[in-house]
N, C-alpha and C positions, 0 to 999 in steps of 0.2 A: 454611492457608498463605495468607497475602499474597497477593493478584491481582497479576497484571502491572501492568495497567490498572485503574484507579479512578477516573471520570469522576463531580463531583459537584457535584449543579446548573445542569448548564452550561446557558448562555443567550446567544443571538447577535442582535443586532437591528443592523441598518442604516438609517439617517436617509436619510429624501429628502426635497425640498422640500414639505411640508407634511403629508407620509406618516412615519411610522415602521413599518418590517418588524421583523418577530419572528419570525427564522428558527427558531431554537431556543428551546422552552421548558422550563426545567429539567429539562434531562435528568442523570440518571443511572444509571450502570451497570460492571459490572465486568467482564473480561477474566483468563481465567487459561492461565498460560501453558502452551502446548501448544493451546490451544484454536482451534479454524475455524469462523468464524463470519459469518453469512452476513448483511448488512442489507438489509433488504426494504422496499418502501413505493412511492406513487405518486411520479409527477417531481414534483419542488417541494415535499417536504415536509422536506427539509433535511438527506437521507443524507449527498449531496457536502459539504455545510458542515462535520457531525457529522464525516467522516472527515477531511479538514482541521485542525480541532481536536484531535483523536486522536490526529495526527500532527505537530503543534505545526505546522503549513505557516499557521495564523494561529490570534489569541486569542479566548477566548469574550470579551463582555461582561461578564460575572460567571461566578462560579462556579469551580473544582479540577479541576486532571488531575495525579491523581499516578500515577508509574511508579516501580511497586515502594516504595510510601511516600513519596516526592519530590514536592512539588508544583513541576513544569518551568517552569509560570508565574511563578514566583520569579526564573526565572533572565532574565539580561538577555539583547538581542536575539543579541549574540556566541553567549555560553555556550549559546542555545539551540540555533543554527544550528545548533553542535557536538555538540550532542545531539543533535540530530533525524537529523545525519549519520549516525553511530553506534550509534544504539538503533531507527533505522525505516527500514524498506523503503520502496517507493513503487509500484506498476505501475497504469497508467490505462489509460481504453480504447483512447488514440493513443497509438502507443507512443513516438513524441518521441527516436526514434534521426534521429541525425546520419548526413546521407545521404552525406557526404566520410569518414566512417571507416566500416571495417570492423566486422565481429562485437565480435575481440576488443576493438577500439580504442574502440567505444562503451561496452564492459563494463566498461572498468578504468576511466572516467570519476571518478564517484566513488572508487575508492583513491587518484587523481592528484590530484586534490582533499585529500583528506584525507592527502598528504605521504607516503604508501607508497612506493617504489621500484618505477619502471617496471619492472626485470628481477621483478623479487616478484610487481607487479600481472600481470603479464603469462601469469608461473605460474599463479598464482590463476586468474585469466579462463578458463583456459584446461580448467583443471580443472571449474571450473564448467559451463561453455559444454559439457565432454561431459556432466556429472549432467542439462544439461536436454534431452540430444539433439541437439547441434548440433556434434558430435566434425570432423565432414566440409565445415561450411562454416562455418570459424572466420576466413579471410580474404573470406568475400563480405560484400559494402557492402550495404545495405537494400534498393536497388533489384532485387537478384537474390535475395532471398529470398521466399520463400512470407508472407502476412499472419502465419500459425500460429509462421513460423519466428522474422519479427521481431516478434513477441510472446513470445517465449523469450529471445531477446535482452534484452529489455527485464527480464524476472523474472532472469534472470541479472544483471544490471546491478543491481537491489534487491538479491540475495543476497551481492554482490561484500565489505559490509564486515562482516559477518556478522550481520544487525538480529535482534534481538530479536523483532520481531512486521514482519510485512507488512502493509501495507495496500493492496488493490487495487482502482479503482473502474472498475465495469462490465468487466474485464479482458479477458470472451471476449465485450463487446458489439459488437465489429467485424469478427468471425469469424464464419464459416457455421458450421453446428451440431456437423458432426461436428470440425472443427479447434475448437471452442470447447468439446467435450465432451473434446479430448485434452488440450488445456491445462489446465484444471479435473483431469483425472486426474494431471496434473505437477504441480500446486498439492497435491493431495490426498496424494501421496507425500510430497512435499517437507514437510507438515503432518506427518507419520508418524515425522519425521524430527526433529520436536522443536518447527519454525517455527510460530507464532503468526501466522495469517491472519485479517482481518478485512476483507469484500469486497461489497462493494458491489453489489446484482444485483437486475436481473427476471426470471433466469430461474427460474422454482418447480422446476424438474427438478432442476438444480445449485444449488442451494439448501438441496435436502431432503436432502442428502448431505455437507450439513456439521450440526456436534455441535450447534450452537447456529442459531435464527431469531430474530433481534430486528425486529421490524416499528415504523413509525414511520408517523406520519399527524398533519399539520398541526403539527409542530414538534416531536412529543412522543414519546416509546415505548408503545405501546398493549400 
C-alpha cells in the first residue's frame, strides 16, 4: 500500500554572509498511515526544520514530499496553503491560544478560516473539545486553564478540520511529567483512532511507546 508520506531526498540549506548551513541532508523516508512516530535527535540537528517540511509550513532546497503519490511541491503558494489546511495538523510546544477567546472560540479557528459555518464549527468544537477531556470548561479563556488543559485545546484545534496526519513538536515539552505523560496517552488514543502522528521529542520514555523511532544527527537519519 502507498505511504501516506514519502519524503525524497530532502535537503534544506540557508545562506549567511559568507557561511552556508546545511540544515538537512538528503533525507529520506516514509510515513504510513495510521502510523506514531516518534523523531528523536540532539537540538540542532534539524528535527523542527524536517517537521516543517513534512508539513509543507516551508520548502526543502531540493528534493520530493509526496502525500499519497502527489508531489505538494508542485503546487503553488495558494493551492498549498489549502493543502496544508486540510490534510495537516499542527500542535507545538507553546500552545499559541488566543488569550481573548475562549476554548471553543480558539478551536473552530481553523474551520473559520477555511469558510465552515460558525453554527457547524461550533458543533464540531465542541464535540471535540469533549473527545479530549475538556467537556466542563469549553467557555474558559487560556488564562483559567491548567498548561495540560490548554494543550488540549491546542490538539483540539489540529483535529478541528480532520487532518490526515498530525504533526507535533515537542508537544508535552512545557508540561511537568505526569500532565505531559497524560497528554501523550490523548495523542496515543487518538493514534488508535486511525490519526497519523509524527512528533517531535526528548523524551526516550514517550518515545518508546510509539511504533516507529526515527533518530536524526547532523542533518541526516542515522
Amino acid at each position: 500500500m502507498e505511504p501516506l508520506i514519502n519524503a525524497r531526498n530532502l535537503s534544506k540549506k540557508f545562506s549567511t554572509p559568507g557561511r552556508e548551513l546545511h540544515i538537512l541532508k538528503d533525507i529520506t523516508l516514509s510515513i504510513d498511515k495510521g502510523e506514531m512516530t516518534a523523531l528523536m535527535g540532539p537540538s540542532g540537528v534539524g528535527k523542527s526544520t524536517l517537521l516543517h517540511i513534512l508539513g509543507a509550513l516551508d520548502r526543502p532546497t531540493s528534493g520530493k514530499l509526496l502525500y499519497e503519490g502527489s508531489d505538494v511541491f508542485e503546487l503553488n503558494n495558494d493551492a498549498l496553503a489549502g493543502f496544508r489546511s486540510r490534510e495537516i495538523g499542527f500542535i507545538f510546544q507553546f500552545h499559541h491560544l488566543l488569550p481573548e477567546f475562549n476554548a471553543v472560540e480558539n478551536t473552530i479557528m481553523p474551520a473559520l478560516i477555511s469558510g465552515i459555518s460558525y453554527k457547524e464549527a461550533i458543533g464540531k468544537a465542541e464535540h471535540i473539545l469533549d473527545d479530549v477531556g475538556l467537556s466542563g470548561r469549553l467557555l474558559h479563556k487560556p488564562g483559567e486553564l491548567s498548561g495540560g488543559e490548554q494543550q488540549r485545546v491546542a490538539v483540539a484545534r489540529a483535529l478541528m478540520l480532520d487532518p490526515k496526519v498530525v504533526l507535533a513538536d515537542e508537544p508535552t515539552g512545557n508540561l511537568d511529567t505526569r500532565t505531559g505523560d497524560e497528554l501523550f496517552d490523548l495523542l496515543s488514543e487518538l493514534n488508535k483512532k486511525g490519526i497519523t502522528f509524527i512528533i517531535v521529542t526528548h523524551n526516550e520514555s514517550l518515545s518508546s511507546q510509539c511504533r516507529r523511532i526515527i533518530r536524526m544527527k547532523d542533518g541526516r537519519i542515522i
